[in-house]
C-alpha positions, 0 to 999 in steps of 0.5 A, a space after each residue: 903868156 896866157 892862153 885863151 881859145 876864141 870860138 867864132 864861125 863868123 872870121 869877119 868879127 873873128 878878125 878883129 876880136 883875135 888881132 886885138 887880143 894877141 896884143 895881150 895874149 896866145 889865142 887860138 881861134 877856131 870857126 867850127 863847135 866840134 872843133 872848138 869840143 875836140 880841144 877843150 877835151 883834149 887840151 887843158 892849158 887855156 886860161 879862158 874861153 871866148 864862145 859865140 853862142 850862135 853858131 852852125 851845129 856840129 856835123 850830125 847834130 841838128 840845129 837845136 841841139 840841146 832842147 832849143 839852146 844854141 850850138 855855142 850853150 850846148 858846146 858848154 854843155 858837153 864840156 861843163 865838167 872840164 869846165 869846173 875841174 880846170 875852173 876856166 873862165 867863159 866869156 860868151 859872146 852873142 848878137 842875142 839879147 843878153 837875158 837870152 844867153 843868160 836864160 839858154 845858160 840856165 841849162 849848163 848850170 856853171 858857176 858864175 864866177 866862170 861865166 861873163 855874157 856880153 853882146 857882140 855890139 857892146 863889146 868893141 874888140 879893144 875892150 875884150 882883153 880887159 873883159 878877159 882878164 877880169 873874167 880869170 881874175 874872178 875864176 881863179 880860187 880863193 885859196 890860190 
């Protein structure tokens, strides 16, 4: 079964978005960033990663942690190499306009096969297991 690592610090949508993909997947779900940078760092066997981009700061940080991105885009942006080596897949997720992530993601400059943004309100908890799998299906190398 697949792993996925869902990043959210609201556990109201947190709730419904894991129930519905543990129907399909292993998921561990985590409501703080630094938490969340601790074990992308540390653990390399999850097949894609779901991250809210409005998150609080990690504890020292300030709010806009990285020249006015959002926690979620900076979490990206401390682990981007891990990001491409492991080719992982990120669907991030927002209540923000779709054009806002995409240009706060500009800064963490990843591939965009690994990247998928979706707004919290179009995506209903039954559609994110298809979102995820399309989202590894594109990461996975050619020549595997």
């Amino acid at each position: 079964m697949k792993k996925i690592l869902f990043v959210d610090d609201d556990h109201y949508f947190a709730r419904f978005y894991v129930d519905e993909l543990r129907k399909f997947f292993e998921v561990v779900c985590v409501y703080e960033i630094g938490e969340a940078l601790d074990i992308l760092r540390a653990d390399d066997s999850f097949s894609a990663a779901i991250v809210d981009v409005m998150m609080p700061p990690p504890i020292g940080f300030e709010a806009e942690t990285h020249n006015g991105a959002s926690s979620g885009i900076w979490l990206l942006n401390q682990v981007r190499n891990e990001i491409i080596q492991r080719n992982l897949p990120v669907i991030v997720l927002s209540n923000h306009t779709i054009r806002r992530i995409e240009q706060e993601l500009d800064c963490v400059s990843l591939p965009s096969n690994l990247i998928t943004v979706s707004s919290k309100v179009a995506t209903e908890p039954s559609l994110l297991p298809h979102l995820v799998r399309a989202a590894i299906a594109r990461g996975i190398p050619r020549n595997s």
